[in-house]
Residue, then its C-alpha position, 0 to 999 in steps of 0.5 A: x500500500x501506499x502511505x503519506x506522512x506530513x511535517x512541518x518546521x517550525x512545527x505546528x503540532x501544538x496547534x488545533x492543525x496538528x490533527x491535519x499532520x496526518x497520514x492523508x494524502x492531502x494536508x488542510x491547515x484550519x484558518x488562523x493557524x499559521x502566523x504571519x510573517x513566518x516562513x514555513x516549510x512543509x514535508x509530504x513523505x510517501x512511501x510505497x513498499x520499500x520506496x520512499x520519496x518525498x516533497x517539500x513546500x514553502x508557505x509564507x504568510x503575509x500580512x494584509x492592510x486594513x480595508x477602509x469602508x467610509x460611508x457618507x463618502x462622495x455624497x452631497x448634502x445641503x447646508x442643513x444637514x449634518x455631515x456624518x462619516x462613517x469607517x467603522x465598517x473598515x475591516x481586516x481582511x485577515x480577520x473578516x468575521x472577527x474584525x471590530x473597529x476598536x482594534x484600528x487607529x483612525x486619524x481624520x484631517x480636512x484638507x479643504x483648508x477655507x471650510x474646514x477652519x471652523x469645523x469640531x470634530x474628534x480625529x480619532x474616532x471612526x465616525x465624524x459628525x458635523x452638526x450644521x449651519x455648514x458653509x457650501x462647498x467641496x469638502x476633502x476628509x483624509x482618513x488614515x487606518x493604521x492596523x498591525x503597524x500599517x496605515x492606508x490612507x483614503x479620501x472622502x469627499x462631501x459635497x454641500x449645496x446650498x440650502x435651497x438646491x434639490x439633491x438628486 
């Protein structure tokens, strides 16, 4: 008969994989089980009667950025209105399911120099409200979500009309 046996350096038998480093033909490591940024090295030895061979496999897991998700971005609203952005939708793609927005750091600035001088609004918060009068015009917001030491950076822009325009 034909017979597999799996290993793995460094090993990731401690893990919950470990019941995966088996005699099966084909190898399934459950999510989260590798880590980032470490290189591993996986061995598939067969042996059929008195014959051995084997194969190995270099696995690299990488990290990946943050995703933005800014809602209220690239939309128009009038004077009246309050201007609402909202990121804290933004997620880690490594983490789908589990992502909270607690584990990012957000920094928002206005890049919309004249209007933006009267503006209050946190920095740090993942969800900026301005409460109106505002003054009419193109209003450029830079967030910076920064996850596991990397940062993207994303642009949301509002626009606000005058009170009186229909907003379509």
């Amino acid at each position: 008969g034909v017979s597999y046996s799996w290993s793995s350096s460094p090993s990731i038998t401690s893990s919950p994989a470990s019941s995966s480093l088996s005699s099966s033909s084909s190898l399934t490591i459950p999510a989260n089980t590798l880590m980032p940024s470490v290189s591993y090295t996986f061995t598939l030895s067969v042996t059929v009667g008195n014959q051995s061979a084997s194969a190995q496999c270099a696995v690299s897991i990488a990290l990946a950025p943050p995703k933005i998700k800014i809602d209220g971005a690239n939309s128009v609203i009038t004077t009246v209105n309050t201007l609402v952005l909202d990121a804290s939708s933004s997620y880690d793609p490594l983490h789908v399911s589990s992502s909270t927005s607690s584990a990012f750091t957000y920094s928002w600035s206005c890049a919309s120099s004249s209007l933006c001088r009267s503006l209050n609004f946190n920095p740090s918060s993942p969800i900026i409200t301005i409460p109106p009068p505002l003054i009419a015009g193109v209003y450029d917001f830079f967030l910076n979500v920064t996850l596991r030491g990397m940062t993207v950076t994303s642009l949301a822009r509002v626009t606000v009309a005058p009170q009186n325009t229909p907003i379509v």
